[in-house]
C-alpha positions, 0 to 999 in steps of 0.5 A, spaced: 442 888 718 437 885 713 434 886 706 428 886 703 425 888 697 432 892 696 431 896 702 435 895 708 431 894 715 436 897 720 434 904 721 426 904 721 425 911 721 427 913 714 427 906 712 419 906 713 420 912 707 423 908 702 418 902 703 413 908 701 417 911 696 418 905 693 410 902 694 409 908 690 414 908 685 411 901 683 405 903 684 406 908 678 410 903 673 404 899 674 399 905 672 397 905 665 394 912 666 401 917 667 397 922 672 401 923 679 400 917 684 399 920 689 393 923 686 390 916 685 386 913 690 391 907 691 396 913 693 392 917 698 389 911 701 397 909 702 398 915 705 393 916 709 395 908 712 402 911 712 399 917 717 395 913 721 399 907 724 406 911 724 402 914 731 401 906 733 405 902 737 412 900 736 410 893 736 404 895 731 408 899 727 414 894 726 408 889 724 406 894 718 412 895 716 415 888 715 407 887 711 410 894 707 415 891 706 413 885 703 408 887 699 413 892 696 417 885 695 410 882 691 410 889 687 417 889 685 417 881 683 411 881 679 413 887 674 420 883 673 417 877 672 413 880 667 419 883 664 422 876 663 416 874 661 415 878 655 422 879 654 423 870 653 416 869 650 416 864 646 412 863 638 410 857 639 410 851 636 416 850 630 416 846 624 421 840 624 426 843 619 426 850 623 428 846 629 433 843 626 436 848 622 437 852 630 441 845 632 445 845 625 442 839 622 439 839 615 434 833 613 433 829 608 429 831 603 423 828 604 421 821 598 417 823 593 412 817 590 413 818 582 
């Protein structure tokens, strides 16, 4: 049994489910505009791939699952990365003084001509 963007590949008729719930629900965070996804034209174009090659072959289906399920990975990545991102960004450049006062340093006061 193997994982792949936190969905298990061993069962592939409900697994194939999840990896469309989870395209959708990515899909839906990623959304700025909080209607239903499944209304937008991503989700029906999805659901209607999804209809279509559940009627191909098994080597087919297995193809597009695997794509699915890598492209959910690709989704889910990106939004964690960007979480990071933004909880880790930095201000920028720091003063000399500042970065010393994080370390526990003080510096000498600096020489003042008379």
């Amino acid at each position: 049994m193997r994982r792949l963007g936190g969905i298990k590949s061993s069962g592939m008729g409900s697994s194939r489910l999840q990896v469309l719930r989870g395209i959708l629900r990515e899909l839906k965070l990623l959304s700025p505009v909080k209607e239903p996804v499944i209304s937008t034209v991503e989700g029906q174009f999805l659901i209607s791939e999804y209809r279509q090659f559940s009627k191909a072959g098994e080597t087919v289906a297995n193809i597009l699952y695997y794509d699915s399920l890598y492209y959910l990975c690709l989704l889910t990545s990106q939004r964690e990365a960007m979480d990071l991102f933004l909880r880790y960004k930095g201000r920028g450049e720091r003063s000399v003084e500042e970065t010393a006062g994080l370390v526990g340093f003080k510096l000498p006061k600096q020489y003042q001509d008379p």
